[in-house]
ZADREN-554903 format. One record per residue (C-alpha): x, y, z. Coordinates in steps of 0.1 Angstrom, whole numbers, plus 5000, padded with zeros to 4 digits. Example, Ala and Ser with C-alpha at 12.3 -4.5 7.8 and 13.67 -1.06 7.14 Angstrom:
# ZADREN-554903
512349555078
513749895071
# end
This chain:
# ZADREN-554903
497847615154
494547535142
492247725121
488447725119
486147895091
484148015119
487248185129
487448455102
484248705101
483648945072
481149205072
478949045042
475949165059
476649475066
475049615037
471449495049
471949725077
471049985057
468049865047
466850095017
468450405025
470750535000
473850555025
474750375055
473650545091
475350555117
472750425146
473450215176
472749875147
475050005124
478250065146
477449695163
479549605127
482449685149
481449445179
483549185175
482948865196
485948815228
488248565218
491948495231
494048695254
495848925231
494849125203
497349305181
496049575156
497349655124
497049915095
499349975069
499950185039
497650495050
500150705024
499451015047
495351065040
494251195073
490751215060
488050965050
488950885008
487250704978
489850424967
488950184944
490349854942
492049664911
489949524882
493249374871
495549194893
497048904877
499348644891
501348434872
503148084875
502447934908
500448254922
497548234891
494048244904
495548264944
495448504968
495948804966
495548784924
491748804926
489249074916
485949104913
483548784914
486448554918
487648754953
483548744962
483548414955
486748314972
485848505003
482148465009
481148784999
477948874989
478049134956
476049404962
477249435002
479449705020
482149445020
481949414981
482149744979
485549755004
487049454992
486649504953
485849754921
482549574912
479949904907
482550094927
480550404916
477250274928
478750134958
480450514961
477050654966
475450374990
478450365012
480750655011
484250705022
486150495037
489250565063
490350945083
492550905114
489751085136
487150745124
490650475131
491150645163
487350645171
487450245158
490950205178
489950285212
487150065208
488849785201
491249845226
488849915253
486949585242
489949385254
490949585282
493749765294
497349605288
495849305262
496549485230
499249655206
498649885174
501149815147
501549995117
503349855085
504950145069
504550425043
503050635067
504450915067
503750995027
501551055002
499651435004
501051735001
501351815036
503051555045
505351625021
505551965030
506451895063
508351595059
505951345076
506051545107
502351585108
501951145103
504351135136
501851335155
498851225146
500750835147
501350955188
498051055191
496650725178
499250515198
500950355169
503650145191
505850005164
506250075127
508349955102
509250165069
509450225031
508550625014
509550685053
513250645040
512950875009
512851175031
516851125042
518051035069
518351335085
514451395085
513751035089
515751085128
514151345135
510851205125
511650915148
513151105174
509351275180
507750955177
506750765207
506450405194
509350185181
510550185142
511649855137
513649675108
515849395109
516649445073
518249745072
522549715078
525450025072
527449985040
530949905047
532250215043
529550375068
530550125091
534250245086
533850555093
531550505126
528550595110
525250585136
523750245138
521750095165
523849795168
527449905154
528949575163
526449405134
526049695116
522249745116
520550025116
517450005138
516349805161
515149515146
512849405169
510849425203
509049225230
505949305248
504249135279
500449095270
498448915293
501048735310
502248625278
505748775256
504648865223
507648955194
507149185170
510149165144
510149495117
511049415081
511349725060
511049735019
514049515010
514649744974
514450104990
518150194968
516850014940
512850174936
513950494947
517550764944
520250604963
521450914975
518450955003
520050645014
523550605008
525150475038
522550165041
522049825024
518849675025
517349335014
515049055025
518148875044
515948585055
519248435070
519248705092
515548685097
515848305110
518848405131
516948645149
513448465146
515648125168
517348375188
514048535206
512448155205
515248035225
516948285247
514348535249
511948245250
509048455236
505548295233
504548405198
506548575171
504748855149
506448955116
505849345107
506149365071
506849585037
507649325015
505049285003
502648995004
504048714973
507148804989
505648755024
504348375014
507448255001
509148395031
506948195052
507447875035
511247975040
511348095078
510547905108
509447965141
506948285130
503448285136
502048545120
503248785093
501549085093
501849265057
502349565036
503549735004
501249574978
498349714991
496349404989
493449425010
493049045020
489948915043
491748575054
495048515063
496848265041
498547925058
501947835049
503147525057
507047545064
509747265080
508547385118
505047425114
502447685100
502548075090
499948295091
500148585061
497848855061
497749195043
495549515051
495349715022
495950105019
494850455029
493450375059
490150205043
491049885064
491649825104
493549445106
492249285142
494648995152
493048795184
495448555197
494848265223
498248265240
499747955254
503147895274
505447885243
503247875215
500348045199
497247805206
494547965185
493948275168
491048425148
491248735123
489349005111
490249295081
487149525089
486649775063
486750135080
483350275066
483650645079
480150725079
480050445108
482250585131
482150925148
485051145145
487151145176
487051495188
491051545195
492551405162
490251575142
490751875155
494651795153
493951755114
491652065112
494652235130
497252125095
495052215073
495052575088
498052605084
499652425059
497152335031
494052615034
495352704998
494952404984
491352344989
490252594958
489052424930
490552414898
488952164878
486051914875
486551554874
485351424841
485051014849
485750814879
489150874880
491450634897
495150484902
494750124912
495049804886
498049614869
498349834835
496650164838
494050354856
491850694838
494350924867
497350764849
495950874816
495051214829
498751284843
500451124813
498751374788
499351684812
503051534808
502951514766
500751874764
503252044792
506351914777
505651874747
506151514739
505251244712
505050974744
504651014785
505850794811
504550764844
504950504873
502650304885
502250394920
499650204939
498850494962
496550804950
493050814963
490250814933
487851074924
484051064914
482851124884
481351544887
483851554919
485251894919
489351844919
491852074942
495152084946
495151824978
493651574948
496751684925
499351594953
497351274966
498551174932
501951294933
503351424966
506951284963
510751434975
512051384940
508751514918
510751674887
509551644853
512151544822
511951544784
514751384768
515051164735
514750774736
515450514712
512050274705
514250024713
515250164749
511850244757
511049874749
513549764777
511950004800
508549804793
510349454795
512049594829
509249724845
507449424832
509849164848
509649314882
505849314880
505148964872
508648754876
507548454890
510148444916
508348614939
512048724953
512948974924
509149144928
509549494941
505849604942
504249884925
502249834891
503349864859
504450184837
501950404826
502350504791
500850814772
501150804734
501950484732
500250104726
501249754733
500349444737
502149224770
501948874772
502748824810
503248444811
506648524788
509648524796
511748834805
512749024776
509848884757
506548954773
505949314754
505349314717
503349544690
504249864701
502550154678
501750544688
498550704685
499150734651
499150384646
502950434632
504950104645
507650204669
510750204655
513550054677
516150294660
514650604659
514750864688
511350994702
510451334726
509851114761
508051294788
508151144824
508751234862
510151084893
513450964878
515850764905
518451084884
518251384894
516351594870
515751984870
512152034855
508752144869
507351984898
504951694881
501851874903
502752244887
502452044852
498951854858
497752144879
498752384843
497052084826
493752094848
493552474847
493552494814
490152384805
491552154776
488551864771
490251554787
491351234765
489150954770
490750734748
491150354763
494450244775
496150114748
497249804760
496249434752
497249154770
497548784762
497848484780
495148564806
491248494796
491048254822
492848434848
490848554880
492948844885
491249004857
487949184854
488849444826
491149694820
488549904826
# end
């Protein structure tokens, strides 16, 4: 498979379109963004990672994604002028403004809001129709189903319909899972596409007792794969869910199923469509996300292209792997619907011959709202989330999630957790999902659950030794930037409230965070206990819903903390994946 420059096309011009308005229009120049040139005879769509925002959102990229060891200054450890540079990307464009956080607030105001199913299902019927009728296949990489408040009220119920409506045909999974199993069947059970994972296998004692599987000779779960006739040609698309959903999350959604990368059984199946079912290309659906993804190419023969999710790494250019039986493509398309992956493939008898990609930014303001799924959202809001509209608080700053160590909507729900519960420090994860608020944007509860809208959201306050919450740091630490991409489980690190440290990433494991001191400036005593406040515990835990607590916090009126992250890091000054903590 062969690879030109030519092949990939970014948007970099699309800013001049605009000429000197203020925003983009939408005119008959503007949308010819999404006129892609013909190419190949199968095109497979792919978004991932939409976390359940139905509507257009402001999300800002990380200004502080580091990589370490073999994965420094590669892709997708890049921000700011390093990922311009890397990509061909011209600063002060549109795709600048997608791809990165450089002036995200000025780049806010020229460009808008990116994503809403009603603009993908406008941008998905065109590229559909541009290919024709029976060429194409819309893919979707998992965590679909959550990440608002109505979805979690309804258990991802409303993400299956609007999915049908969009013509999502196969899906893989990862928050899918943390809704049980019994919601999770019945969620599939309304869903017209195919949820795929071949990583996914009963425990033994499920398997004992004859518990539902789709293969109960093997044990797995799901189906881990299907085959599609496009253009004459069999296309196989293989589903690979999060390998550490019993790990990241309470077992007990999941008890009767292991999970894991299983690579072994990957290449089993992977040789097992090649030869029997004597498929043309192979397409890899994945949550593993994407360092996982490119040492699992270098590991697994016979795929052609992996399409990825999890890490939410919004990646122009698909990365080549070299491997024992040729080359892998690994792509990733980035989160909340801001991105629309366009995979054109030039199908051969046995092989993929040529292939060309595209990660167009979805720039709402571009695309006209498609008249049946908007009113399909219009319809949930109605009646499920009219009462969550109301304002109840200004944002203060740009307020955002995204970035290795801490973002200002980290520090805002980690002092709602020490004012609410009354604690010396706060804990908070470090989600990549939660949209990101303007600066003077009013805030509603829909904003409060975009940051929070999990099944296990209960607060805790207990007592911790310094030295435990250390290990915390080192743990969470470890899984962040191990440099085996293998024991990397996604997600960013811990948020702390009351707290300061320094981390030294390039350590090794037990060592990387030092200098640990609260606001006081008091060193943190490794003996002594502390008043911990924190939320989404894999335990269960009986205290206030995390959104009652920041919603209290919010209401109250109390002037917000703007002091800076305290955390310094060492080891990195030359490191592209860092901009600023900032």
């Amino acid at each position: 498979m062969t690879i030109r420059r030519r092949d990939f096309v970014t948007l970099a011009g699309a800013a001049a379109l605009s000429g000197a308005l203020p925003r983009l229009a939408r005119s008959a120049d503007t949308v010819s963004v999404y006129d892609l040139e013909r190419f190949g005879n199968a095109r497979i769509l792919h978004m991932t990672d939409t976390h359940a925002q139905l509507r257009p959102v402001f999300f800002r990229e990380p200004s502080v994604n580091l990589g370490i060891g073999a994965m420094a200054g590669k892709p997708p450890h890049l921000v700011g002028k390093a990922f311009l540079d890397r990509f061909g990307i011209r600063p002060d464009s549109a795709d600048a403004y997608a791809f990165t956080s450089v002036e995200f607030e000025k780049g806010a105001g020229r460009f808008g809001k990116l994503g809403g199913f009603a603009h993908l299902k406008t941008l998905i019927d065109r590229l559909r129709g541009d290919v024709g009728s029976g060429r194409s296949l819309l893919l979707d990489g998992g965590d679909l189903w959550q990440g608002s408040g109505l979805a979690n009220a309804m258990q991802g119920a409303d993400m299956v319909e609007a999915a049908n409506l969009l013509g999502i045909e196969a899906m893989t999974g990862h928050w899918e899972f943390t809704y049980g199993e019994k919601a999770l069947r019945d969620n599939l059970a309304r869903f017209k596409g195919e949820f795929l994972a071949q990583n996914v296998f009963l425990t033994e004692e499920a398997a004992f007792n004859d518990a539902k599987a789709f293969d109960p000779a093997t044990g797995r779960v799901f189906k881990p794969s299907l085959i599609r006739e496009i253009g004459g040609y069999r296309v196989a698309v293989i589903g690979q869910a999060f390998p550490y959903v019993p790990i990241a999350h309470p077992k007990r959604f999941t008890p009767d199923w292991k999970f894991g990368i299983r690579d072994d059984e990957l290449q089993k199946l992977v040789d097992r469509l090649r030869g029997n079912d004597k498929v043309d290309a192979v397409i890899l659906l994945s949550h593993n996300g994407m360092d996982v993804d490119l040492k699992l190419a270098g590991r697994v023969t016979g795929i052609d292209v992996i399409l990825g999710g999890h890490t939410h790494d919004a990646v122009p250019q698909p990365i080549a792997i070299a491997n024992s039986g040729g080359v892998t493509l690994v792509t990733n398309a980035g989160s909340n619907g801001k991105f629309m992956g366009v995979l054109d493939l030039e199908l051969a008898k046995g092989k993929v011959a040529d292939v060309r990609y595209r990660l167009l930014p979805v720039f709402s303001e571009l695309l006209k709202p498609d008249a049946t799924m908007q009113a399909l959202i219009d319809g949930f809001r109605v009646r499920s989330a009219a009462d969550w509209s109301d304002k109840i608080a200004t944002a203060d700053r740009l307020l955002y999630r995204r970035g290795n160590f801490s973002g200002t909507m980290d520090q805002l729900i980690c002092d709602a957790l020490r004012g609410g519960l009354d604690a010396e420090i706060a804990l908070s994860p470090g989600f990549r999902w939660g949209t990101t608020a303007l600066a003077g944007q009013p805030l509603t509860m829909e904003d409060v659950f975009a940051q929070t809208a999990i099944t296990y959201p209960a607060t805790y306050l207990q007592t911790m030794t310094g030295g435990q919450i250390k290990d915390i740091l080192e743990d969470v630490c470890d899984n962040l930037f191990n440099t085996d991409p293998y024991y990397q489980q996604g997600g960013d690190m811990v948020r702390v409230g009351g707290l300061a440290y320094t981390c030294t990433p390039a350590e090794n494991a037990g060592k990387r965070i030092s200098d640990l001191k609260l606001d006081s400036g008091r060193k943190l005593d490794a003996g002594k206990r502390y008043k911990v406040a924190g939320w989404a515990s894999v335990n269960e835990q009986n205290g206030a819903p995390v959104w009652d607590v920041i919603a209290r916090h919010l209401r109250s009126g109390k002037p917000q903390n703007r002091q800076a992250p305290g955390v310094t890091i060492k080891g990195v000054d030359d490191n592209p994946g860092m901009m600023g903590l900032g």
